[in-house]
N, C-alpha and C positions, 0 to 999 in steps of 0.2 A: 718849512711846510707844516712842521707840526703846530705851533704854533697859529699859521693861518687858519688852522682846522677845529682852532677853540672860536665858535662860531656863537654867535648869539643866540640863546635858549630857545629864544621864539621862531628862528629858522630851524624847521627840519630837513637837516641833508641829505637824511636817509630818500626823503619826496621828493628831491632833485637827481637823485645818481643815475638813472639813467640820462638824463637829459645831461649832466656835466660829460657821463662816458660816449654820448653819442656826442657831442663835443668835440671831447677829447681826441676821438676816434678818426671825426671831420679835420682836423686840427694835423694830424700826423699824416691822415692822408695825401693834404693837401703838399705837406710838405716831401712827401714820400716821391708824389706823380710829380710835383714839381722840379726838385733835385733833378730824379732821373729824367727829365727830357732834355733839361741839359746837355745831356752826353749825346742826345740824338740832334738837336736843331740846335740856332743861336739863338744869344740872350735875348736879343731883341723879340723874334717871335714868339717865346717858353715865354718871356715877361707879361706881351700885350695880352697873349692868350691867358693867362692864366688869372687875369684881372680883369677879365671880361665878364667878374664875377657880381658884378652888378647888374648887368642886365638879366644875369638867373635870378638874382633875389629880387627882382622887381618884378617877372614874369612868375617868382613864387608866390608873391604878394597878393599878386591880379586870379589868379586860382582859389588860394584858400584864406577866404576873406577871417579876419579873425578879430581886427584890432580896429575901431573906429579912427579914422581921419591916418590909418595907413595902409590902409588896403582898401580895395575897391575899386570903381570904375576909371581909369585913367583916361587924363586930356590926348589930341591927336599928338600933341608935343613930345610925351611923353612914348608912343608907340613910334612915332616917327623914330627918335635916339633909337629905340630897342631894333628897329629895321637896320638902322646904317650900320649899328656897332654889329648886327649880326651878318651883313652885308661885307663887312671888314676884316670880321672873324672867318669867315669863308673864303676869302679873297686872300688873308695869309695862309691861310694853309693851304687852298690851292696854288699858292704861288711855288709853293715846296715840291709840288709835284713835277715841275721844270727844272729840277735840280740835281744836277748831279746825284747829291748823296741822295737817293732815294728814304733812305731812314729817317729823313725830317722830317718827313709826314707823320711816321710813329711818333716823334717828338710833339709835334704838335697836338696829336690823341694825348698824352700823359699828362700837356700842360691843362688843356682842357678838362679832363679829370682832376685836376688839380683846381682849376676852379670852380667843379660843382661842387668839390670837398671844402674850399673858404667860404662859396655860398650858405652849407649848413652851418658852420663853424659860426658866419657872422650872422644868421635869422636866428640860430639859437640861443647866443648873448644874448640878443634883444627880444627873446620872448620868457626867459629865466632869469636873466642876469642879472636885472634888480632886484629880484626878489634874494639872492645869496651878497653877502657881505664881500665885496671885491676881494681880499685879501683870501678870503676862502674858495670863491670863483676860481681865482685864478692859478694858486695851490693846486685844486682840483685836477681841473682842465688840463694845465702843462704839467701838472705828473702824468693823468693817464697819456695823454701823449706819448710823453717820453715814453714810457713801457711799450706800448703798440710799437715805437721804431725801435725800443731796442728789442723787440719782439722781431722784429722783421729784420732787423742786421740778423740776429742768431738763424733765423730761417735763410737767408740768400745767402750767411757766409761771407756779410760782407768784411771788412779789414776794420778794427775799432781802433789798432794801436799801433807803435811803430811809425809814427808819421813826425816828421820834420818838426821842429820847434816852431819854425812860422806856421807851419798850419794848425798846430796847436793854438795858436795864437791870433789867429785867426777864426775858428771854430770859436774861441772866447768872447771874442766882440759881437761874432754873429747871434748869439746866445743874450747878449748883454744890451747892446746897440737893437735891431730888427727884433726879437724875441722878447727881451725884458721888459722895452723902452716902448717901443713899435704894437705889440699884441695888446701890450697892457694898456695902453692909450686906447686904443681901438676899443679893446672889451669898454675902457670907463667910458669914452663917448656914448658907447649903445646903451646906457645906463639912463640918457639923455637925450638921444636924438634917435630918428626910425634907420633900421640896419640899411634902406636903401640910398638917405643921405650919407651915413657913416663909409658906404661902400664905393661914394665920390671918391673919399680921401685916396685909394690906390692906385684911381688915374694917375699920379704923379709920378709913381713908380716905373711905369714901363721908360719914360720920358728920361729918368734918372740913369737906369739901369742902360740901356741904348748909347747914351752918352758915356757911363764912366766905361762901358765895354769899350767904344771906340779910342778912348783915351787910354786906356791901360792895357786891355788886350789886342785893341788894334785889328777888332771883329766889326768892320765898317758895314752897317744896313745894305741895302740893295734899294734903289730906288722906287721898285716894286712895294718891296718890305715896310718903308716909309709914309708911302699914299695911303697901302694897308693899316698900317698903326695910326694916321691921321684922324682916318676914318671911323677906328673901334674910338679913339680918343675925344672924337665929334659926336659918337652916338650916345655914349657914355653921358656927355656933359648934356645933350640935350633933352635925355628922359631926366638926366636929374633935375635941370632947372625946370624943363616942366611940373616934375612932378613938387618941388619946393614950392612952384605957384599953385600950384592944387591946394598946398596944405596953408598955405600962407592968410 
């Protein structure tokens, strides 16, 4: 990190700290609300919800016009996607309401707060991030993070130590593999493309995670669950290629 932070003369970081802490701040949250809804819903609906974070940075977009040829007026294509994926996004969490554990419904609140929290995380890469030297970006950013959660483990008391060597070990790759690999991809795309194509890529994820839950923990969708995930995943894809042909 220190190193990261011998930054080229001509970038002033000092001009950027707030915008890296509000980041930074989006960046823990997401993963803070994310985590915990976990322990309230399953993978599958914490996933789809929490990646429905593209239709917020596209509905950010359409408000505070800022950047030519990516904001602005958008085609019916593209409002169409943002109706179904929000159509879908209701339709899962109302499905939680049929459910026994009634606490799935809180699950699905923390997941959704988890994706207004990647929404800021990924419109403010792409309206700073070129300007800061990736290496120092990224230093930045996933230090303040880090601090903000281990800020909030010291406030909730949660457990930092004493855990098993496999989840030790685990916790490593999560860190190495989705965090290292996964974020820093992300930030370098938006360095190059607008954050509402960049925010296609995480469709992939719900699809992933639904699968390796069934396979490994054996946490099988509901066929509700499924129609509902089809649909944020249909809405999803259709504001993006509209909006790809917008820019195209």
């Amino acid at each position: 990190m220190p190193f990261a932070l011998k930054s080229e003369a001509k970038t002033s970081l000092r001009q950027y700290m707030p915008a890296l802490c509000f980041a930074g701040i989006c960046l823990a949250t997401h993963f803070g609300f994310w985590i915990s809804s976990l322990r309230y819903t399953s993978i599958a609906s914490s996933v789809n919800l929490v990646n429905t974070s593209p239709i917020l940075v596209a509905l950010f977009y359409r408000i505070y016009k800022r950047q030519p040829g990516e904001f602005g007026n958008y085609p019916g294509w593209v409002w169409l996607g943002i109706i179904i994926g929000i159509l879908g996004s209701i339709g899962l969490a109302g499905s939680d309401l049929f459910k026994p554990e009634r606490h799935s419904l809180f699950g699905d609140f923390l997941a959704f707060m988890g994706a207004i929290s990647l929404a800021g995380y990924l419109i403010t890469g792409r309206l700073v991030g070129s300007d800061i030297p990736i290496a120092t970006y990224l230093a930045c950013v996933y230090g303040i993070s880090a601090i903000v959660l281990l800020c909030l483990c010291i406030i909730t008391s949660s457990t930092l130590v004493n855990f098993p060597l496999p989840t030790y070990l685990m916790l490593i790759l999560i860190g190495i593999v989705p965090q290292g690999i996964g974020h820093s991809l992300i930030n370098w795309s938006l360095r190059y493309l607008p954050a509402t194509i960049v925010s296609l890529f995480v469709i992939a994820e719900p699809i992933g995670a639904t699968i390796l839950a069934a396979l490994i923990l054996k946490e099988y969708p509901s066929t509700s669950t499924i129609v509902w995930m089809a649909l944020i995943v249909a809405g999803i894809s259709i504001s993006q290629i509209g909006f790809s042909k917008r820019n195209s």
